[in-house]
C-alpha positions, 0 to 999 in steps of 0.5 A: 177514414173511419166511421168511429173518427167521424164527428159525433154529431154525424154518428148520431144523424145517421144513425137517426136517419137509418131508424126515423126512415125505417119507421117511417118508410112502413107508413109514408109510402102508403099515404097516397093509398090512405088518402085516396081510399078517403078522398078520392083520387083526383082529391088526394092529387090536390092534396099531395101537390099543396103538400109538396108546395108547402114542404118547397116554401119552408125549406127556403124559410128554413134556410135562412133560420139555420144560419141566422140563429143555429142548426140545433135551434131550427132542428129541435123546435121542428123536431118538436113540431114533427112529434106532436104531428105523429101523436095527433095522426096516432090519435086521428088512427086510433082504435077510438077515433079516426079523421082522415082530415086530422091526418093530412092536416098533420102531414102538412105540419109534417111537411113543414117540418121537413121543410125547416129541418132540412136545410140545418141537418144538411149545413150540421153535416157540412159544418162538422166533417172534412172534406176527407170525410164527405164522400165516406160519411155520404156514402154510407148515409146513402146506404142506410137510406136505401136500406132502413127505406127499402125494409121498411117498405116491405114490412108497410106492405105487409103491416099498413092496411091492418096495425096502421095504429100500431105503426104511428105509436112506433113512429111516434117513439121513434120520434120522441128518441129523436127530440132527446137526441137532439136536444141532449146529444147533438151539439150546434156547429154554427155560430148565431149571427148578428142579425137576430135582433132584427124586426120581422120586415127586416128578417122577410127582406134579409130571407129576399136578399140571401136567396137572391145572391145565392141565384146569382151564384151561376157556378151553383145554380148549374150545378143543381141545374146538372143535378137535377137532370141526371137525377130526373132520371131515377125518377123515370122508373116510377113514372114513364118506365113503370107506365111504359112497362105495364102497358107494352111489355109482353109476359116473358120468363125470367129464368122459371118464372113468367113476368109481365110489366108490373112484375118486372117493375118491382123486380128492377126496384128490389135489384136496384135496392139490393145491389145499393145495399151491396155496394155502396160500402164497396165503392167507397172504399175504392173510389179514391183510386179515380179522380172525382171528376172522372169518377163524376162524369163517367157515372152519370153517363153510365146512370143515363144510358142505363136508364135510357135502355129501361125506357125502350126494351121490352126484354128482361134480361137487358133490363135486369143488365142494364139496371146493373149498369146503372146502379153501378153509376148510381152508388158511384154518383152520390158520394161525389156528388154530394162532396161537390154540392158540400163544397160550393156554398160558403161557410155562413150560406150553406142552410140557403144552399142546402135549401136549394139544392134540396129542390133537386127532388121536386124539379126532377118529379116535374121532368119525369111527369112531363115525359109521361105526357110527351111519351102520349105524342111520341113514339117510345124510340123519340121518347127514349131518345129524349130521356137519355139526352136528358141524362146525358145533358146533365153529365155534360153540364158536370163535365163543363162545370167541375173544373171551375168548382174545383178551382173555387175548392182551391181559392177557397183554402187561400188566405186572401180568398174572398166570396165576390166573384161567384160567376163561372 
């Protein structure tokens, strides 16, 4: 399986992606920063969390508008949306004219537009690729977005604070390219349902009713359950971990050079990205030799223990070690994860699947958040205790779960198979 035999609608979507997110990551990163040196910090807190709540309550809604009028169709008008949002935060930055409030109100729209489109990219993909070909195009979606965002980290750090307009005017380019592409190039993979002619009540009951069966779907919702554990745990590095460093870790060398804890926070972010960039391509290549349920279970383990290890040691190189062991699990995890969470939902539900399976992100932030604060009550050996267990539990949820996913893989291919009967 190659790249050229993969379907020209995912050629275009990762390519996309690797430019949007690398155009993107020299700015949204540093909004926080942005927001902050304007409304102060406990405001921008508000902000952020409206932000994030708005992005979930459209990403539901978005869903359900894929699969009942077509991916293409949600995709462009949100792409629409998006790009008049970056022209206006390009004016709001310009030279002439400047309004914070403009800009957020423009993340905001940016949000739901994330929301709308998320779901029908995440269907398109499913609709247009065999299950052959998920875990390589996984793969290497996976890649790219580590590193379009990790590069285009580095150059905001450098470029934000005095070319802010610049970088909306390429932001805003970019995402003109992206209207076109997707209005001339992508082809829709999902046929309308009768349903459009529906009065909005009707459309507001049917969105009530589709989520409600895919909550019903137990098989599903445990393996978003198990997902989002084991992915709370990436999270940690940015919230306890990074905290936990900053304020306990003593300055030690690393090789020649001295390093406290926010130092050593950024070098574990750079390793970790830099060996995603490494391997990602490799893994792909070899991960066919193992069973995926094997290679499931043993990389969460891998990605829970080598994060528990980060959230108690002090010392730098079995820090640097074990994010070597995690990342190993990490880049193993993800293509195989993603394949299983491709092949659950039904062929005319997977918008609504993708939509809930997108509120991975979100639930993950929240258990990272609250260990921040039992870490206050605890000692950092229960603390670390608690954090693997987390990640252990989610692994043992997959290990429970996947035989009945496969099976459902199975029943799926049979001609006689029917969608009743989703319970594990």
């Amino acid at each position: 399986m190659r790249f050229r035999d993969f379907h020209k609608n995912i050629k275009i979507r990762i390519i996309e992606t690797f430019t949007s997110r690398f155009v993107g990551g020299m700015i949204f990163p540093f909004m926080t920063i942005y927001l902050a040196s304007h409304f102060g910090a406990k405001t921008t807190g508000l902000l952020l969390l409206i932000n994030i709540f708005i992005g979930i309550a459209n990403s539901f809604l978005g869903g359900y508008l894929s699969d009942q009028f077509g991916r293409k169709k949600v995709m462009f008008w949100a792409e629409c949306a998006r790009f008049a949002a970056f022209f206006m935060m390009m004016v709001s930055n310009s030279p002439f004219f400047e309004s914070p409030s403009i800009t957020f109100m423009m993340m905001i729209i940016n949000s739901i537009c994330w929301g709308m489109a998320g779901p029908a990219n995440d269907a398109m993909m499913i609709d247009v690729s065999t299950p052959e070909q998920r875990k390589l195009m996984y793969s290497i979606t996976y890649w790219a977005n580590n590193l379009s965002i990790a590069i285009g980290g580095i150059l905001g750090a450098l470029l934000f604070q005095h070319y802010l307009f610049e970088l909306f005017v390429a932001l805003c380019v970019v995402e003109l390219g992206v209207v076109i592409l997707v209005a001339f190039f992508i082809e829709e993979s999902h046929a309308k349902q009768q349903s459009n002619g529906m009065a909005l009540h009707q459309h507001f009951y049917q969105i009530f009713k589709s989520y409600q069966k895919v909550f019903r779907d137990k098989l599903f919702i445990v393996f978003v359950i198990a997902g989002v554990l084991v992915f709370s745990m990436e999270l940690q590095l940015t919230n306890y971990i990074g905290i936990r460093l900053s304020e306990h870790m003593p300055t030690q060398y690393l090789l020649f050079w001295p390093v406290n804890g926010l130092t050593m926070m950024g070098i574990l972010r750079s390793e970790n990205t830099l060996l995603v960039a490494l391997l990602v391509l490799f893994v792909s290549k070899v991960s066919h030799l193992l069973k995926d349920k094997t290679t499931l279970v043993i990389s969460c383990m891998l990605f829970s223990v080598g994060y528990g290890v980060l959230s108690y040691s002090n010392n730098v190189w079995l820090l640097v070690s074990f994010m070597i062991v995690l990342t190993i699990g990490e880049v193993f995890r993800v293509p195989v994860e993603q394949s299983y969470a491709a092949a659950i939902p039904p062929e005319n539900a997977r918008s609504i699947y993708m939509a809930i399976n997108g509120l991975k992100y979100n639930l993950a932030m929240l258990i990272a958040s609250l260990t921040i604060t039992i870490g206050t009550y605890l000692t950092p050996l229960a603390t670390s205790l608690i954090i693997t267990a987390i990640g252990l539990g989610g692994t043992g949820l997959y290990f429970v779960i996947i035989p009945y996913v496969e099976r459902r893989i199975h029943l799926r291919n049979q001609p006689d198979y029917s969608e009743q009967g989703m319970e594990i």
